[in-house]
C-alpha positions as CSV (number, residue, x, y, z in Angstrom):
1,X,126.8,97.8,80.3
2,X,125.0,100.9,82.2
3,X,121.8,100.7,84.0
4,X,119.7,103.5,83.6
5,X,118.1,104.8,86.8
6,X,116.2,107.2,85.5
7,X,114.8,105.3,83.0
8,X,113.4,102.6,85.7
9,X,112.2,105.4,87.8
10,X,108.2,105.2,86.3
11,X,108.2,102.0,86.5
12,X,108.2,102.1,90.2
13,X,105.0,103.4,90.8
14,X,103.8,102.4,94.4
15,X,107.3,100.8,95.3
16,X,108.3,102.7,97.8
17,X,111.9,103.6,97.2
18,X,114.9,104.6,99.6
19,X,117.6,106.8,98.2
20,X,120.9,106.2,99.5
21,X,123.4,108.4,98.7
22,X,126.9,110.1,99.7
23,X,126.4,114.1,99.6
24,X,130.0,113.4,97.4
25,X,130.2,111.2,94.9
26,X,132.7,110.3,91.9
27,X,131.4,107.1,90.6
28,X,127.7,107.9,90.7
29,X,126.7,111.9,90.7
30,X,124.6,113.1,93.6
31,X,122.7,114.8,90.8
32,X,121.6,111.7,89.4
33,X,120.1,110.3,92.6
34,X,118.5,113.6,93.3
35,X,116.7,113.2,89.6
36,X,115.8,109.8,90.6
37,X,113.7,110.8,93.7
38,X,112.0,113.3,92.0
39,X,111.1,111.3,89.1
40,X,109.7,108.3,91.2
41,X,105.7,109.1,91.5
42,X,105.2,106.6,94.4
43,X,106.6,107.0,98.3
44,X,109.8,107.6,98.2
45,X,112.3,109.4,100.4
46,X,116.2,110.0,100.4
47,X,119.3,109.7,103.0
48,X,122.0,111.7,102.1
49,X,125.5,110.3,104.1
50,X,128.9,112.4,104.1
51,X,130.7,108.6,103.0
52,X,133.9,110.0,100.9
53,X,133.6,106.9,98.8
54,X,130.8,105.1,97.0
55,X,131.7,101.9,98.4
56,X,131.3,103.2,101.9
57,X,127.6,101.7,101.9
58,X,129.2,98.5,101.8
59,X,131.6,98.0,104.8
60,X,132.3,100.9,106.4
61,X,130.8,102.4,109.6
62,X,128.6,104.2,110.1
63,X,127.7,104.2,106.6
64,X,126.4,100.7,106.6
65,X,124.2,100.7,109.7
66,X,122.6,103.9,109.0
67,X,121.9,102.8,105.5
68,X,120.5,99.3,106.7
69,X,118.5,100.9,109.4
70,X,116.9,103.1,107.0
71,X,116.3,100.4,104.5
72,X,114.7,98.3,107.6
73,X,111.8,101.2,108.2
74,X,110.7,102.0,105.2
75,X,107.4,100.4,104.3
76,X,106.8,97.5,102.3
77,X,104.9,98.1,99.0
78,X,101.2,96.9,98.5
79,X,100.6,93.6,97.8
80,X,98.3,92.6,94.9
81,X,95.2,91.0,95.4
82,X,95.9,86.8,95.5
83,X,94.4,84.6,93.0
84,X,91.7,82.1,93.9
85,X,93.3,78.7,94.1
86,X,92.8,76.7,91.1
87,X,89.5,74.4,91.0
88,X,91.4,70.8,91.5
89,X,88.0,68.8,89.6
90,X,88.7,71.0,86.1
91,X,90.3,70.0,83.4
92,X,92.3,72.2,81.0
93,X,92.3,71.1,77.3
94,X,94.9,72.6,74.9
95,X,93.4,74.2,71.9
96,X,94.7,74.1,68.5
């Protein structure tokens, strides 16, 4: 099973998105995550880390910090408008 990146990249839109990525690669191309930022259409902005492995990100300093702390300041996305609570007196009826 692959996921496709790309492919997930319009459905984004006002996510902001955080690209974290070693400037050297073998499992995933830095080519790919380059694609991936500039197909996203909402805020978006990379960090490019000289990590010799793609696993790095996950235990290795300072890979991991720098990667957290960037995740940490980017913005969070806009939240969509709440629904009005639900009018406790009315009664829903299922129609055939």
């Amino acid at each position: 099973m692959t996921f496709d990146a790309l492919g997930a990249a319009p459905l984004l839109s006002a996510t902001p998105l955080l690209v974290i990525h070693g400037r050297v690669d073998a499992y995933c191309s830095p080519e790919l995550a380059e694609a991936l930022h500039a197909q996203a259409t909402g805020p978006k902005e990379s960090l490019w880390l000289d990590a010799e492995r793609h696993v790095d990100f996950y235990d290795v300093e300072p890979y991991v910090t720098r990667a957290a702390d960037a995740a940490a300041d980017l913005p969070a996305p806009p939240t969509e408008p709440s629904s009005p609570p639900a009018d406790p007196t009315s009664t829903c009826h299922q129609v055939d």
